[in-house]
C-alpha positions as CSV (number, residue, x, y, z in Angstrom):
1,X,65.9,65.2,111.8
2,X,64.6,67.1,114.6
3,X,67.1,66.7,117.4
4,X,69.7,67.2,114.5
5,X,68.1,70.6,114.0
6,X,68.0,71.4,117.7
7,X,71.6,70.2,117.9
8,X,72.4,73.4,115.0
9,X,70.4,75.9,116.7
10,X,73.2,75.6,119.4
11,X,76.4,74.8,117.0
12,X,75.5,77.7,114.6
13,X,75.9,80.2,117.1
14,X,78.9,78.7,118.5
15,X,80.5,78.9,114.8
16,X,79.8,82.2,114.3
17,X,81.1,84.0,117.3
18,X,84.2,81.9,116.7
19,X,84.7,82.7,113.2
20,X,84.3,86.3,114.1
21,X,86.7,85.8,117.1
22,X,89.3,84.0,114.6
23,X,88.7,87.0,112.3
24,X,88.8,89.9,115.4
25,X,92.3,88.4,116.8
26,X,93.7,88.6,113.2
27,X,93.1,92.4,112.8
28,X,93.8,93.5,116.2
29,X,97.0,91.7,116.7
30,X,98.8,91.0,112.6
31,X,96.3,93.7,111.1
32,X,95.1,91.3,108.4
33,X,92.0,92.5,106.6
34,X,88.9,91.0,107.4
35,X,87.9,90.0,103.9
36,X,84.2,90.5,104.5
37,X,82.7,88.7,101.4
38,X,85.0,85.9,101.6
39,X,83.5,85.3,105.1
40,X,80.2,85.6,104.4
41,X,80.8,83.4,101.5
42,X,81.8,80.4,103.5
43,X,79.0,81.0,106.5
44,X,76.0,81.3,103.8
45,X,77.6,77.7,102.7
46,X,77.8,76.3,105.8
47,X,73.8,77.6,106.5
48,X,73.3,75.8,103.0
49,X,74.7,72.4,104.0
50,X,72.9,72.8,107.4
51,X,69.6,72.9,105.5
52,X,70.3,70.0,104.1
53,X,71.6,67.8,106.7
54,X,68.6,68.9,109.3
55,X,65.9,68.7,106.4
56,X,67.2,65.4,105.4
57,X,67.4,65.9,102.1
58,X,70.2,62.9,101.1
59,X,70.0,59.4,100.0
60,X,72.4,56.7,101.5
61,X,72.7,53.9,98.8
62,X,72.9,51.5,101.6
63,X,72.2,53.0,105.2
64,X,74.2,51.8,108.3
65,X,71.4,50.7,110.4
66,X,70.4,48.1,107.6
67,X,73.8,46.8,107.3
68,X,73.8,46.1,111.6
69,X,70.4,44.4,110.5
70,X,71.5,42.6,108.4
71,X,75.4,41.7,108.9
72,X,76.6,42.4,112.1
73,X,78.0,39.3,113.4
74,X,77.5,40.0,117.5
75,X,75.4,42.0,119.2
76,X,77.7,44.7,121.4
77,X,76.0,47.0,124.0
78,X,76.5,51.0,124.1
79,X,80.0,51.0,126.6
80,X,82.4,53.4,126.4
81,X,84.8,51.2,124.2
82,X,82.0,50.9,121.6
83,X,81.9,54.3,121.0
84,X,85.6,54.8,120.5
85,X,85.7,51.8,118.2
86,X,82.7,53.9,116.1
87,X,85.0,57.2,116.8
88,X,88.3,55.6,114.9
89,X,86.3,53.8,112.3
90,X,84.1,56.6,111.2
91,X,87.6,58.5,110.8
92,X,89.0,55.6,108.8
93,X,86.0,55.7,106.6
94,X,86.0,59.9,106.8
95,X,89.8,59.6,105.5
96,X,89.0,56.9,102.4
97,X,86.0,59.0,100.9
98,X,87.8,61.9,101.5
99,X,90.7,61.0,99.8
100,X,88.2,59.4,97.1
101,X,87.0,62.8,96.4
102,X,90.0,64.2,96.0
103,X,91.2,61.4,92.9
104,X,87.7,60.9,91.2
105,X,86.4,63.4,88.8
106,X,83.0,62.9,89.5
107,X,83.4,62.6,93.1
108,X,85.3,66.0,93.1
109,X,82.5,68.0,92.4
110,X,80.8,67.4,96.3
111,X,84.1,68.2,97.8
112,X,85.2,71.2,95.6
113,X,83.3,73.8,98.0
114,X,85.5,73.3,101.1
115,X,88.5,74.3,98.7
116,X,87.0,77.2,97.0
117,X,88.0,79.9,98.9
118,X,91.5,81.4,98.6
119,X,92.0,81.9,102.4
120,X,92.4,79.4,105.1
121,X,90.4,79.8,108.5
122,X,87.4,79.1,111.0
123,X,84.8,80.3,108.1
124,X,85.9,78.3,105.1
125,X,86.0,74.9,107.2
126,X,81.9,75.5,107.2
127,X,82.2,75.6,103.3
128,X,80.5,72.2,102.9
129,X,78.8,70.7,100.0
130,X,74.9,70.6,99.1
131,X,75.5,68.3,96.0
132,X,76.4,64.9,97.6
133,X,72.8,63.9,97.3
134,X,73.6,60.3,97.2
135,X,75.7,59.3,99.9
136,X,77.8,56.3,99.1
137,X,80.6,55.9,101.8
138,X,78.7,54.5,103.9
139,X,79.9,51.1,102.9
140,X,83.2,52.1,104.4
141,X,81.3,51.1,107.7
142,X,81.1,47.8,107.1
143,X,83.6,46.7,109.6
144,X,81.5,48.6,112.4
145,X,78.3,47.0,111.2
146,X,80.3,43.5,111.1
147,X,81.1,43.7,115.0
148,X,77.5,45.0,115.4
149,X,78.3,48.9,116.5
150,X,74.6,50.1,117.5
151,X,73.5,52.4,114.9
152,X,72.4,54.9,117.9
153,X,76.2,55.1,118.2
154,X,76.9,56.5,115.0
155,X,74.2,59.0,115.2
156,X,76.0,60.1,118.5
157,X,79.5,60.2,117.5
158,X,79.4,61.1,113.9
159,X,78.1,64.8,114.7
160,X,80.6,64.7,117.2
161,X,83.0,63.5,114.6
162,X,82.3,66.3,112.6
163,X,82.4,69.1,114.5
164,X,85.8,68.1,115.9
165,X,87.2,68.8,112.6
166,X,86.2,72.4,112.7
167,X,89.0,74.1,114.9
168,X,92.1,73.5,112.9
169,X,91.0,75.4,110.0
170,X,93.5,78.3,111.1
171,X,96.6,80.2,110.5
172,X,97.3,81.0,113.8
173,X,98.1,77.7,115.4
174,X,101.7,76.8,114.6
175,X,103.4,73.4,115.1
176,X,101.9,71.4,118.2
177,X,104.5,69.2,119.0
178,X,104.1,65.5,120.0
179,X,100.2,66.2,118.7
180,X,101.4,66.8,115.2
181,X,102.5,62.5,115.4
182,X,99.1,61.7,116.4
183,X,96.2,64.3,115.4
184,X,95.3,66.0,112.2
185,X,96.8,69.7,113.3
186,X,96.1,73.4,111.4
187,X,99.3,72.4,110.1
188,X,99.0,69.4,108.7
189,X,95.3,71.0,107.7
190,X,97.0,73.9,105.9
191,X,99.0,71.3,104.0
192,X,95.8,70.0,102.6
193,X,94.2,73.0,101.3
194,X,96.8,74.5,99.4
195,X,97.3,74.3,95.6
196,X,101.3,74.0,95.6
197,X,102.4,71.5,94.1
198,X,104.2,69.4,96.4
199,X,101.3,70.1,98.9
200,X,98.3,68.7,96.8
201,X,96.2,65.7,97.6
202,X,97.9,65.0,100.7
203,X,97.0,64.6,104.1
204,X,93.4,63.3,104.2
205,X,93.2,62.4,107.7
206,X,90.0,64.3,109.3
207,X,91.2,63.4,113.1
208,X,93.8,61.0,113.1
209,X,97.0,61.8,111.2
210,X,97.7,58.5,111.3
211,X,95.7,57.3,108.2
212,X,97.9,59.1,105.9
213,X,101.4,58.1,107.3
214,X,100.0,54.4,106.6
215,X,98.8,55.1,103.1
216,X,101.5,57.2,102.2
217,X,99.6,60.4,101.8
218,X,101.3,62.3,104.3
219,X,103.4,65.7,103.5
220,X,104.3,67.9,106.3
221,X,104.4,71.9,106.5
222,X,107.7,73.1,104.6
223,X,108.7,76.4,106.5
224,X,110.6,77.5,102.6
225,X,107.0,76.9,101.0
226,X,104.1,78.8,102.6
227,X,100.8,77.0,101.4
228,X,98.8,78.9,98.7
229,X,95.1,78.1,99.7
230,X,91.9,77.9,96.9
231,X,91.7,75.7,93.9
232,X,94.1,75.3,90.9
233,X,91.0,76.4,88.5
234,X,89.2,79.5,90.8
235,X,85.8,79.2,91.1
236,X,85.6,83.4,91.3
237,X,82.3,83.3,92.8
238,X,80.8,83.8,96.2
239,X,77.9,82.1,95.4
240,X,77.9,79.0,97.0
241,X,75.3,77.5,94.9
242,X,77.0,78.0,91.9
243,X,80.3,76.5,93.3
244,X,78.5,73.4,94.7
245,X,77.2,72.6,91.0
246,X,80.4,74.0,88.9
247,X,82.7,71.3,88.3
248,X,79.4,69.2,87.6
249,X,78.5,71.4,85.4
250,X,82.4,71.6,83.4
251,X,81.6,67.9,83.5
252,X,78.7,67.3,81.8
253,X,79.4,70.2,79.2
254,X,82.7,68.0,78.1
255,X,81.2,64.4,78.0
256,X,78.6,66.5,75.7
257,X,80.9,68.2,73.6
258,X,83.9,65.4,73.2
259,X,83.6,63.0,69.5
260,X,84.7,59.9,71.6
261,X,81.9,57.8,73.1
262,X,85.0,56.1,75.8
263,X,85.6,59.7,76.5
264,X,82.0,60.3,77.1
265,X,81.5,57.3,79.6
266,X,85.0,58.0,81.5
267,X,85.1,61.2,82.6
268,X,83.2,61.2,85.4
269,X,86.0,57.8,86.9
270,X,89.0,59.8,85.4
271,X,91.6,61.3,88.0
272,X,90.2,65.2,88.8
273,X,90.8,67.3,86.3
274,X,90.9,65.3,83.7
275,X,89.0,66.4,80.5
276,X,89.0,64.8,76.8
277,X,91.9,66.6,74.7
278,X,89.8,67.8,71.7
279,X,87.6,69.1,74.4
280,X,90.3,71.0,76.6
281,X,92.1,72.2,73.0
282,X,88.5,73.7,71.7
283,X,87.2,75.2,75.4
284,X,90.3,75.7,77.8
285,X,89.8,76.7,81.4
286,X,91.8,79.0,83.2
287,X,94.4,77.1,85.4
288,X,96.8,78.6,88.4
289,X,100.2,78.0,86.9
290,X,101.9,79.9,89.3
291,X,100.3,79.6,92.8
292,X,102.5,82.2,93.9
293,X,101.4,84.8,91.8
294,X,98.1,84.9,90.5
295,X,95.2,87.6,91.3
296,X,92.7,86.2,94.3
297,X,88.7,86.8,93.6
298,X,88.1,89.7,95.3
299,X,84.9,92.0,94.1
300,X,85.0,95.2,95.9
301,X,81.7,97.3,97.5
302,X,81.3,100.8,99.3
303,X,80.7,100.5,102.8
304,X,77.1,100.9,102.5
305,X,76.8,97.7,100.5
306,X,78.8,96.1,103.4
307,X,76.5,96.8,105.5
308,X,73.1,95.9,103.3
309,X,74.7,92.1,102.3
310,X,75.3,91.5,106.4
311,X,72.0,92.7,107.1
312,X,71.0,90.1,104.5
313,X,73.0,87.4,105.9
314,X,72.4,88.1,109.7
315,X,68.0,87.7,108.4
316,X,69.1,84.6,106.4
317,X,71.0,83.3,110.3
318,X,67.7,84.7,111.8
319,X,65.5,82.5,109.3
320,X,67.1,79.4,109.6
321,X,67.4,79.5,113.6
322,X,63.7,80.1,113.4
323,X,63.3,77.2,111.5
324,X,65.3,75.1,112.9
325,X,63.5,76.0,116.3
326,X,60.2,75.0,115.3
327,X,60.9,72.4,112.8
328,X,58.4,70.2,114.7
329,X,55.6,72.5,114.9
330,X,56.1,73.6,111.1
331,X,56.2,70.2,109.4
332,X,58.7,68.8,107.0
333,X,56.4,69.4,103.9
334,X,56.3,73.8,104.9
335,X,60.0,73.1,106.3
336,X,61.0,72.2,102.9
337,X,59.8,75.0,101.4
338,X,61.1,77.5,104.5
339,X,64.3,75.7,103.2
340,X,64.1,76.5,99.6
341,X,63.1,79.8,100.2
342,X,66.1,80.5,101.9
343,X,67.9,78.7,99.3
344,X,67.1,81.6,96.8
345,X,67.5,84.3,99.5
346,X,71.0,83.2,99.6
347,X,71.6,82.9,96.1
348,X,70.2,86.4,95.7
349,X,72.3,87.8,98.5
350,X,75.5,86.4,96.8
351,X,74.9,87.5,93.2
352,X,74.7,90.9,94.9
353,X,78.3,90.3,96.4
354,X,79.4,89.3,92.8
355,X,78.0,92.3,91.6
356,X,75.9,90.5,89.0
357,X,73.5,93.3,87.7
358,X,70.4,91.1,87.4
359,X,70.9,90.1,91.3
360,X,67.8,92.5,91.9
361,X,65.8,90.2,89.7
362,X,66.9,86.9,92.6
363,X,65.5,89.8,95.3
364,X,62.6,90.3,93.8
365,X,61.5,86.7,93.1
366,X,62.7,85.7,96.6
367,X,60.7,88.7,98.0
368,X,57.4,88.1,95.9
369,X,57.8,84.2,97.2
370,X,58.2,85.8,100.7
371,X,55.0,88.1,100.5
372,X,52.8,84.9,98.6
373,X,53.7,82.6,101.7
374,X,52.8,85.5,103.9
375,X,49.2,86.3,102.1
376,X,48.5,82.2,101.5
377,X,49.1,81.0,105.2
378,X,48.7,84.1,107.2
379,X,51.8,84.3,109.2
380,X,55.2,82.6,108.4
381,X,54.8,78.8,108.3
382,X,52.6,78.7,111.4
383,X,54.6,80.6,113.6
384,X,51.7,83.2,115.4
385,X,52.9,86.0,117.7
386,X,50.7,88.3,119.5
387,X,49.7,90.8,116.9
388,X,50.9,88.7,114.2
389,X,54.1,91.0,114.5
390,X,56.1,88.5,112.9
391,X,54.3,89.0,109.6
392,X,54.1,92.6,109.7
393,X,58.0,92.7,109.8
394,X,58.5,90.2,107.4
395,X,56.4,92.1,104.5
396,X,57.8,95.8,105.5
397,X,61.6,93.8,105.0
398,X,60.4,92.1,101.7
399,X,59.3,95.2,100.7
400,X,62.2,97.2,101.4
401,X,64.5,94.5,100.4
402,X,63.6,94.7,97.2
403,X,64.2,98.6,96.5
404,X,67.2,98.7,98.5
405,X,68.8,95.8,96.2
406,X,67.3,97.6,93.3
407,X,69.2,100.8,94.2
408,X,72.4,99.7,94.7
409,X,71.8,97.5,91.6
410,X,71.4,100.8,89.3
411,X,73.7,103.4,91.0
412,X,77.0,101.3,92.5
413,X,77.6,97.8,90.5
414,X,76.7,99.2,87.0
415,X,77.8,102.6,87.6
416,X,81.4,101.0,89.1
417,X,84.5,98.9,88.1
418,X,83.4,95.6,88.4
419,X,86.4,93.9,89.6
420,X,89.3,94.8,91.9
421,X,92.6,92.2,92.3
422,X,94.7,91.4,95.5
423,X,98.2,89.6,95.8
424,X,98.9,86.1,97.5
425,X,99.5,87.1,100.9
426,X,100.9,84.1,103.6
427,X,99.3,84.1,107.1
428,X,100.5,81.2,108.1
429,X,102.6,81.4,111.8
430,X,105.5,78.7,111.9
């Protein structure tokens, strides 16, 4: 948990500067807008499913150090070739649950939030999901475990594994030649995010394209149909909270309000999508028909509130790299509750980009939590500074935080249009 953390403090950074590189080369050389609350959207997600991992806050049904234990055949040492055999099977495992997620209804719901949002690039590949508590693909590792793979090589290469899959979430990467036979490429990538129909549920691959040439899942980039990126039922949210629980939520509301008990039970092992038809006649959802014209989620604020919900994200980055610094020193007891409080501090943040009116109500309860840790321990989780500094700054921002939210509550979202629309636009470079 701790050296996972310490591993974040220096990938987060890296992200960020990259996504804001990705986002800087797009204005200054096509002019494309920067699309502000989309962005901060996917990097509040990606600071969610950080939490988790580094708090380790997820069950494996059956964990891949027990299985070596238990099953492995031989005992291999730690060379070189071990660690690409754990390399290619953790990608053959990656690709199966992956394309699991994308046929199970139930299974959708922890993959949903690296669709959700309506553009493709650096930030939305750091969409990642908080509600795959239970993890149960590990048992695609048996055949590792079988030839007795050291578990200490998993925990190396599957960070590694995961990270690798974070560059070809772009637009601006067009065909790569001989790699595009081999390796999962942006464009093969933009394939897989887009709602058309011809494009959807194909190419699972997370490193190796390989995978879904063998299992016939494999659709290449058509240059007469530019991928329309999102979901085919918008989540129009930027909360990333909300969209992590959603289609969970759809689910459990149907099995409830369907007459059939079979209905009831198969739901959640139905392809995605699927809902009871007395259900889906009585409650319909809104479904993209036409991918190539229908209005993208896209709340608009004044410059002002710009610039308060990035201060808001840049102290939630500050937060987390604080606690991900001292995670030893704090204790995973306090670090769970640093976590959670910067849980609601996002979830506040984000109903104030959705320009949800009672989003001052999330500010204040995250602030009053703030200011009770501050007043109960005496400086925030353990961490002392000379002149307790640290605290003083903290309570001034809760403070303040709270009546700046509550201003721009009362005089810009209720006094303003709540929503503005934007067309389908196609970044893609061929």
């Amino acid at each position: 948990m701790e050296q996972y953390a310490k591993i974040l403090t220096i990938a987060m950074p890296v992200f960020l500067i990259a996504v804001l590189s990705e986002k800087l080369y797009g204005w200054m050389k096509f002019r494309h807008s920067f699309k502000h609350m989309d962005m901060i959207s996917s990097l509040s997600s990606g600071f969610t499913n950080s939490l988790k991992d580094a708090l380790g806050l997820g069950i494996s049904i059956i964990t891949y150090s027990w299985m070596v234990t238990n099953w492995a055949f031989f005992e291999i040492k730690s060379t070189v070739w071990v660690y690409l055999i754990a390399f290619i099977v953790l990608d053959l495992a990656g690709y199966l649950g992956h394309m699991l997620s994308h046929k199970i209804n139930v299974l959708w719901n922890r993959h949903l939030i690296h669709h959700s949002s309506e553009e493709f690039n650096l930030a939305c590949a750091l969409r990642q999901s908080i509600s795959g508590i239970i993890n149960i693909f590990t048992i695609f590792l048996i055949p590792a475990a079988l030839v007795g793979v050291p578990a200490q090589v998993i925990a190396v290469v599957a960070p590694l594994h995961l990270f690798a899959q974070f560059w070809y979430h772009t637009t601006y990467i067009g065909r790569m030649g001989f790699l595009e036979k081999i390796l999962v490429t942006p464009s093969h990538h933009r394939v897989h995010h887009a709602i058309n129909p011809q494009y959807i549920d194909k190419n699972h691959g997370q490193i190796f394209i390989i995978w879904d040439k063998l299992f016939g899942t494999y659709q290449e980039e058509l240059p007469e149909e530019p991928p329309v990126y999102g979901i085919t039922r918008p989540v129009s949210t930027w909360n990333p909270i909300k969209i992590n629980w959603g289609h969970l939520w759809l689910l459990m509301q149907d099995a409830y309000r369907c007459k059939s008990w079979t209905d009831k039970l198969r739901i959640w092992f139905m392809p995605t999508g699927w809902r009871p038809a007395d259900v889906e006649e009585r409650y319909p959802v809104y479904k993209i028909e036409d991918v190539h014209n229908f209005e993208k989620y896209n709340q608009q604020h004044s410059g002002r509130v710009m610039v308060w919900i990035w201060c808001q994200f840049l102290f939630t980055f500050l937060l987390i790299y604080t606690l991900f610094s001292n995670l030893a020193q704090i204790g995973f007891q306090n670090a769970v509750l640093c976590g959670g409080f910067i849980m609601l501090g996002i979830y506040a943040y984000t109903e104030l980009m959705d320009r949800n009116p009672y989003a001052w109500l999330w500010e204040a309860l995250k602030n009053g939590l703030g200011l009770g840790i501050l007043i109960y321990m005496g400086n925030w989780f353990g961490i002392s500074t000379p002149g307790n500094w640290l605290s003083y700054f903290l309570g001034a921002y809760f403070l303040l935080s709270s009546l700046i939210t509550f201003v721009i509550v009362r005089f810009e979202i209720k006094k303003q249009p709540a929503r503005q629309t934007e067309q389908v636009v196609d970044y893609s470079i061929s």
